[in-house]
N, C-alpha and C positions, 0 to 999 in steps of 0.2 A: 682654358685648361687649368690656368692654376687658382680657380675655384674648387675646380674637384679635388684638388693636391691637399687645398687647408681642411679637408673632411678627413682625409687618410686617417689622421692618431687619434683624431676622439673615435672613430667610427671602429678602430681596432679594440681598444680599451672598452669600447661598450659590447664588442666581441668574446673579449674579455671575464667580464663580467656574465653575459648571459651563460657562457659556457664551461665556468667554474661551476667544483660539484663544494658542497656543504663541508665534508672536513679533508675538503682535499691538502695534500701536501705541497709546500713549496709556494712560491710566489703569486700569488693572490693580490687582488684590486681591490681594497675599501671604500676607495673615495676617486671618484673620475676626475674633481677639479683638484685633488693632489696627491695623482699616484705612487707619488713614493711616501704614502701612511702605511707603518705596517702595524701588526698586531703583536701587543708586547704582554704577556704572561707576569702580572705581578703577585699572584700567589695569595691574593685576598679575598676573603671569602663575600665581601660586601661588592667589593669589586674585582674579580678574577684576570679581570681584560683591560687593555686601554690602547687608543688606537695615536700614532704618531712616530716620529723618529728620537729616539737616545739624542740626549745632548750629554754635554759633559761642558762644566762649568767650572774655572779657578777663579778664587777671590785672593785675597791677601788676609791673610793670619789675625793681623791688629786692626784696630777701628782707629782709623783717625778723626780729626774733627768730621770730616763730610763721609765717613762711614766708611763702610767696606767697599774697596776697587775692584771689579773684575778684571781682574790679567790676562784671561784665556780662555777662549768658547772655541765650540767646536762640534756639529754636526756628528754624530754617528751611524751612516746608515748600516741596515744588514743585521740591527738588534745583534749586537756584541753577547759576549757574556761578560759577567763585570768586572770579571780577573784580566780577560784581553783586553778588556777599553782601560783597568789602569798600568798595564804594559803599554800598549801605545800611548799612552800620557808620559811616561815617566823616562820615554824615548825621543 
């Protein structure tokens, strides 16, 4: 029986997939081996689209000998808008 069980979530998400329409709204499957990809509107004519999660990235200001530090990452999902992602940064 728990054979059957490890088919359940790829066999829904392939459900998924066949039964999304073209511009449909709301949550949508791009990629079966990593469904939390969504689709992010960058407003460029070469490239309009691009598929993945927002991160948000802090360095440090000054370059020391060994360069710039990263002080803070952090996952975004649910495509923010860029004014809410630097609200919950600066919280």
């Amino acid at each position: 029986m728990l054979e059957r069980e490890a088919f359940v979530p790829p066999l829904f998400l392939a459900r998924r997939v066949l039964e999304q329409e073209r511009r449909q709204r709301g949550r949508k499957v791009y990629s079966l081996h990593a469904p939390e990809v969504e689709c992010i509107g960058k407003g460029k004519a070469h490239r309009p689209y691009e598929f993945g999660v927002k991160v948000s990235v802090a360095t440090t200001v000054k370059h020391s000998a060994g360069g710039q530090f990263v002080t803070h990452a952090a996952a975004l999902p649910g495509n923010p808008y860029d004014v809410a992602r630097e609200e919950l940064l600066t919280h």
